[in-house]
N, C-alpha and C positions, 0 to 999 in steps of 0.2 A: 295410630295410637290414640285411646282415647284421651279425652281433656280431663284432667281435675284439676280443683283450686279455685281461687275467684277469678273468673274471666274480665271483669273489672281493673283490678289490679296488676294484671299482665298486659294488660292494653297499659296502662297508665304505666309501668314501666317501659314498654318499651317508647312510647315517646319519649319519657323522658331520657334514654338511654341514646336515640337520636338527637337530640336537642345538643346532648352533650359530646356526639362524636367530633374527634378532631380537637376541641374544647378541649375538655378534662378526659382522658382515656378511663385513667386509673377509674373515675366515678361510673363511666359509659360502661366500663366491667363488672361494677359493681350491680350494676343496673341488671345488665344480663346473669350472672351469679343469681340473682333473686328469682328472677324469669325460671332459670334452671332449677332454682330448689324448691318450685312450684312445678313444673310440668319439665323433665328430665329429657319430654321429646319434642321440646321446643326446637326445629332445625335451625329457625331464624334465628336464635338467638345463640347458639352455636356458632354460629356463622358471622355474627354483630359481634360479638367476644372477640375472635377468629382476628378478622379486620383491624379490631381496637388492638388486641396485643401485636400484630404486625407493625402500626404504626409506630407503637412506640420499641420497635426492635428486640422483639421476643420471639425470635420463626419457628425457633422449638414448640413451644406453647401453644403458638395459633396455628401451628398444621394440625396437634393435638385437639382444638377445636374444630375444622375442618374435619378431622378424621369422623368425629361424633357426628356434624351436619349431613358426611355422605353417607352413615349407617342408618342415618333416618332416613334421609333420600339420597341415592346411588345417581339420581338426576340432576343432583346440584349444581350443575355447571358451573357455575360463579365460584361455591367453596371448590369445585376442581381449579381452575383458572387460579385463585387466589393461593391454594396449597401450593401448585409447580410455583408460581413467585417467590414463595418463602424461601420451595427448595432451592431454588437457584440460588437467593440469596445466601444459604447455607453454605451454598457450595464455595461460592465470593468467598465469604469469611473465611473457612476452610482453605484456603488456595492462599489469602492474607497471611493465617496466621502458624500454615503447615507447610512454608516454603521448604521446597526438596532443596539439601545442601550440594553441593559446589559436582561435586565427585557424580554422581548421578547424573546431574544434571550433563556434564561434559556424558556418558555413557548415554545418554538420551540424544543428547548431539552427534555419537560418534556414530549410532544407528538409523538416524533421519541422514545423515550423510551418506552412509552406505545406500540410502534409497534411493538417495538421489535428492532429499530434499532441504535442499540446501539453506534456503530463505531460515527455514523453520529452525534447522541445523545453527545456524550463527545467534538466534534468538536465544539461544538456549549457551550458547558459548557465553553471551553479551550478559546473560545471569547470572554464569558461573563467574565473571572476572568481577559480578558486582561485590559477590562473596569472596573472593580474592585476586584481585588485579594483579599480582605478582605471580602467578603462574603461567613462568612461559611458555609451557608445555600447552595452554589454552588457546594463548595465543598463535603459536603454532596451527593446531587444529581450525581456528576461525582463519585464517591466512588461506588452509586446505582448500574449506568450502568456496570463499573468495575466489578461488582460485577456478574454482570449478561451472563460477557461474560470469568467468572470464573479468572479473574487477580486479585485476593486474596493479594497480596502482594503490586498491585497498589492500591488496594482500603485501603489500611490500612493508606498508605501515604499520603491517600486523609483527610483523618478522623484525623490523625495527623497535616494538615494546619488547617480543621478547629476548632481544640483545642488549635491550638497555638493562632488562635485569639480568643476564648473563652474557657479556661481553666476549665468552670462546663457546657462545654454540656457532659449531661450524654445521653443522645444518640447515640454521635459520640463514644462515650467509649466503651458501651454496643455491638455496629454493630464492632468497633474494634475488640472486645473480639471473636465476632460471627465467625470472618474473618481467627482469630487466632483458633480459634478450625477447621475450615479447612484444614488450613494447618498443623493440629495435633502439635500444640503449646500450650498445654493445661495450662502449668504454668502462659504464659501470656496471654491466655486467661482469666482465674481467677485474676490477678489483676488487669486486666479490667474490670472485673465486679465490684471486691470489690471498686474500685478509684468511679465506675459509684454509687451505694449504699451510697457511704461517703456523695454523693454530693443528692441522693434522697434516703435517708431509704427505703421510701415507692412504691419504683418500684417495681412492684409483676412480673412484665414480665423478669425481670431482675433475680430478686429471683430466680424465675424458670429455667433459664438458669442456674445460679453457680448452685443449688442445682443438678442438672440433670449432669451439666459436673463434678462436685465432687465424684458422685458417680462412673460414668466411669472409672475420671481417677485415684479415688482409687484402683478400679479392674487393671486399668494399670501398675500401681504402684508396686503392688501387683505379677501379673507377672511375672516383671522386676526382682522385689528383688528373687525372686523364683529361678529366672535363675543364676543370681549371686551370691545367698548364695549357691545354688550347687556344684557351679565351681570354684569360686572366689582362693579355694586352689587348685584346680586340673588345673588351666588354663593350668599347663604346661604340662598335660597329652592330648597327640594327641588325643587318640581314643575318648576324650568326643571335645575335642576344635570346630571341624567339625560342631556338631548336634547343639551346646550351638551359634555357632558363627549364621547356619542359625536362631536360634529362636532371638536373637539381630538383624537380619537384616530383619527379617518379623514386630518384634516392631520396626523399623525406627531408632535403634539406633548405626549407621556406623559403628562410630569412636569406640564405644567397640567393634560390630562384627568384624572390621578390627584387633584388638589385639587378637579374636579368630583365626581367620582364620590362620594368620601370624603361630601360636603353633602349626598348623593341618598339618598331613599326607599330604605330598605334593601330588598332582594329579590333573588332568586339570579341576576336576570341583571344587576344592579349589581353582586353579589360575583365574577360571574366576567368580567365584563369589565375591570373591577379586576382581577385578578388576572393578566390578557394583559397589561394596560397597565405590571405591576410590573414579569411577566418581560421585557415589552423593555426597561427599565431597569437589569434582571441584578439585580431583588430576588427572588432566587428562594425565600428563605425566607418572606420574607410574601406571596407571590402564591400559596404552597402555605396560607397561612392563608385568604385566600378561597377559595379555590378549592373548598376545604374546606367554608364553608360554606354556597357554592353546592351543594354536594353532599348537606349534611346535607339539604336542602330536596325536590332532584333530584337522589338518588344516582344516578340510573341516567344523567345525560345525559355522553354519548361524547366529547363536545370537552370538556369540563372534566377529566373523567377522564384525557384524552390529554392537556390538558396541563397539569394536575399531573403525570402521567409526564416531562413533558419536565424541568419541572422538580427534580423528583428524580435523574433523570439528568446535571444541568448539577451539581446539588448531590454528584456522586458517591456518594449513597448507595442505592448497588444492591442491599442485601436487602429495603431495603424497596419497591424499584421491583420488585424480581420479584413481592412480595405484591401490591404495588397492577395490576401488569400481570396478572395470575392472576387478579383480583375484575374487571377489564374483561373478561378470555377467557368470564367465567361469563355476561356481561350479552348479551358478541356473540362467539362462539366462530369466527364469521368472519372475524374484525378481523383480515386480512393482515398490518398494521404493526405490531399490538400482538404477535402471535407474533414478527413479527421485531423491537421494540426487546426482545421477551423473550431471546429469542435470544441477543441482540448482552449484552444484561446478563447471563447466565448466561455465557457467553465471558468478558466481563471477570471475574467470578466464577470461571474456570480449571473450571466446572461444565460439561467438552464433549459430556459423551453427554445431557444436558439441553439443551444449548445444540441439541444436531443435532437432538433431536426437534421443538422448538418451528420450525426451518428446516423439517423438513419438514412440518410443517403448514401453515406459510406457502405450501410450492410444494404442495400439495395444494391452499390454493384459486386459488395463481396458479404453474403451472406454466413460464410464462414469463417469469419475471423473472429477469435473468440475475446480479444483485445476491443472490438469496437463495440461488443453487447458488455463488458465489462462499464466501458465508458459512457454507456447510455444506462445503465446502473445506476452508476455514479451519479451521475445528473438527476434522474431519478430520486433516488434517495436525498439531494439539497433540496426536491419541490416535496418530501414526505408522505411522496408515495411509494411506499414501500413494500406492497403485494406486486408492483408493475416492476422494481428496480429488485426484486428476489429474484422473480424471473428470466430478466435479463443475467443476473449474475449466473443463474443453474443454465440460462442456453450456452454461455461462455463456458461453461467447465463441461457439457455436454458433448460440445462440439468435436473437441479434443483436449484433452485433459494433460497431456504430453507436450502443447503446443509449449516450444521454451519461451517466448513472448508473454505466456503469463506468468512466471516467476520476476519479471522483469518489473510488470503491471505494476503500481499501488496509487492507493487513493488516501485519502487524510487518515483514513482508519486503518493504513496497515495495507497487508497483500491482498487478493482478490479473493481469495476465502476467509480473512477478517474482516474484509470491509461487507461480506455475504452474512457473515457470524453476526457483527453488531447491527444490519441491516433487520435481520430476522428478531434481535432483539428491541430494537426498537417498536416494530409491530407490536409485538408480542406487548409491549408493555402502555402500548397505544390502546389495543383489544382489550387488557383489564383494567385501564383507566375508562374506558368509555362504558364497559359492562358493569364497574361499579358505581359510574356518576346515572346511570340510567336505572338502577336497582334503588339507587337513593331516591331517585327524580320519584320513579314510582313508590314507593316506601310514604314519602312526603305528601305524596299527592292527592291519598285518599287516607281515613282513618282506617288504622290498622284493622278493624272486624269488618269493615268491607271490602279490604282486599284481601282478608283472610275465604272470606265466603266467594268472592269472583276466584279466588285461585282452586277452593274445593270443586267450583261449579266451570272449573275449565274455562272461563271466559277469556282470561289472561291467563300467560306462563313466564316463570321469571326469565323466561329472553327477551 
């Protein structure tokens, strides 16, 4: 387009309209306005407008600017880059202030469920009760998904809000009860059933469930007393304590095997079975005391070893977990899990270029686990590299996308494809913070009619 106007004067604004970016906007627009009602094919100055009305939170306005900078030059990159920002931000706002109501939202839940996408499914439950917590009917639903990605103990709690607001669904009673036989709670499964009965006699589905778990757990029952009528005078006899203590801890019940084992022949597989039997009880400091000295005995054996790690891990104390994980790597330097609980411990330790090397030893003996490149993401993404930590996240959802272990996955920012989503946006807003401190840098750094002439003359380009 050619130039009219005084060339003087459009130089002389736009420094000043620089001078004032960030400064006074309002003024910095006023600046460029002038520039515009001198020469209408100013693209810089479209584009300096553009900027200024973004700052000060106007995205309508300044994509409106951006649109005129790329009908003069379609090459704009910087107004491309700076427009999608707005639009995002549009979108933000839009999403703030056009929240979908309650009813939808559950309908959006009920069909990410049918996919199977359950994470996504409860997120959307967790919306709708923000919009009315008294719908038991939601709660229900979120109980569903829980249910499906096997959190038996969240979904009971779900089923429990929604009895609290209606005290005769015999429903939520009955899937209670269901939840409770999972987790081999048999007793309170059955008076969930019987509470659900009081309230409908005539539930046959219901019926059929107590009638079926009655008989079960009279055969359990039955076992149980078996065991302890045998022993119950002889506990103190070692040579039976041993064999009675494992048949109590194969029936799930700790806290007597743990009074077996304690009478038994001492020897490191009585101390470390002992020590399973604490940590299901969430003794995890004295089950790290056997465990221990199953190990003095057999330092080298692997399942003791791992789980004193678990325990250490449950106990939060991570320096000494990465030692005791570091004396397992020496015994089996292939131990897959023990690189990655090192891993995950040096992460929580904020130690991320440790943390990523033990990941990649991990995908050196298993390249396919889409769980370990998720975690070397992660890491990734704390040192703000985040073209190297995208990567990792798309080889993890590459690999297999089905794997159930990544529904499991999350990281501070949510599941493995939020923590990929806010990843990607980070970049993203790293790329138009560096593209604009560098248009500025250049901008500043020669007077405006000699980088107006070095850009006619191709010497420079605004990348």
């Amino acid at each position: 387009m050619e130039y009219s106007g005084n060339y003087d004067d459009v130089n002389g604004l736009y420094e000043e309209a620089l001078d004032l970016a960030t400064i006074d906007d309002e003024e910095c627009i006023r600046c460029y306005d002038e520039i515009i009602g001198i020469n209408s094919g100013e693209g810089m100055a479209w584009r300096g407008k553009g900027l200024a009305l973004g700052r000060l939170g106007r995205p309508q306005e300044a994509i409106q600017c951006y649109d005129e900078a790329l009908e003069i030059d379609p090459y704009d990159d910087l107004s491309q880059r700076s427009k999608d920002i707005e639009l995002e931000e549009i979108k933000a706002i839009d999403a703030r202030t056009h929240s979908p109501d309650a009813s939808s939202l559950v309908t959006k839940g009920l069909d990410l469920h049918t996919d199977g996408k359950d994470e996504e499914a409860i997120q959307c439950y967790d919306e709708a009760l923000k919009i009315n917590p008294n719908d038991e009917s939601v709660w229900e639903n979120k109980a569903n998904a829980l249910a499906s990605l096997d959190k038996d103990k969240e979904a009971i709690q779900c089923y429990d809000e929604a009895l609290k607001i209606n005290p005769e669904n015999d429903y939520a009673l009955a899937m209670k009860g269901s939840h409770f036989v999972t987790l081999e709670k048999y007793e309170e499964a059955i008076q969930c059933y019987d509470e659900a009965l009081k309230i409908n006699p005539e539930n046959d589905r219901v019926l059929a469930m107590k009638d079926q778990l009655t008989k079960f757990h009279e055969g359990y029952l039955s076992d149980l007393q078996k065991v302890k009528d045998r022993n119950l005078e002889n506990i103190s006899d070692p040579s039976n304590a041993f064999m009675e203590g494992m048949t109590l801890f194969q029936l799930k019940k700790y806290e007597e095997a743990i009074s077996y084992f304690k009478k038994a022949i001492p020897s490191p597989e009585v101390d470390g079975v002992l020590g399973m039997c604490l940590r299901k009880v969430q003794k995890y400091d004295e089950s790290i005391t056997y465990f221990d000295k199953a190990l003095s005995v057999d330092p080298e054996n692997e399942m003791y070893l791992s789980m004193k790690g678990f325990s250490l891990h449950d106990l939060k104390r991570y320096d000494e977990l990465v030692i005791h994980l570091t004396k397992l790597l020496k015994i089996n330097p292939l131990n897959e899990d023990a690189w990655r609980s090192k891993g995950e411990t040096l992460l929580n330790l904020s130690k991320y270029e440790e943390a990523i090397f033990c990941y990649e030893k991990a995908l050196e003996i298993n390249p396919d686990d889409s769980v370990h490149w998720f975690n070397k993401g992660e890491a990734l993404d704390k040192l703000s590299k985040y073209e190297q930590a995208i990567f990792c996240y798309e080889k993890g959802f590459e690999i297999n996308p089905d794997d159930p272990d990544i529904s499991e996955w999350a990281s501070d920012d949510g599941t493995a494809m939020q923590s990929l989503d806010a990843v990607k946006a980070k970049l993203s807003k790293e790329s138009s913070s560096k593209t604009a401190d560098k248009i500025e840098m250049i901008e500043k750094s020669e007077p405006l009619d000699v980088l107006k002439r070095r850009l006619a003359k191709g010497e420079i380009s605004l990348e």
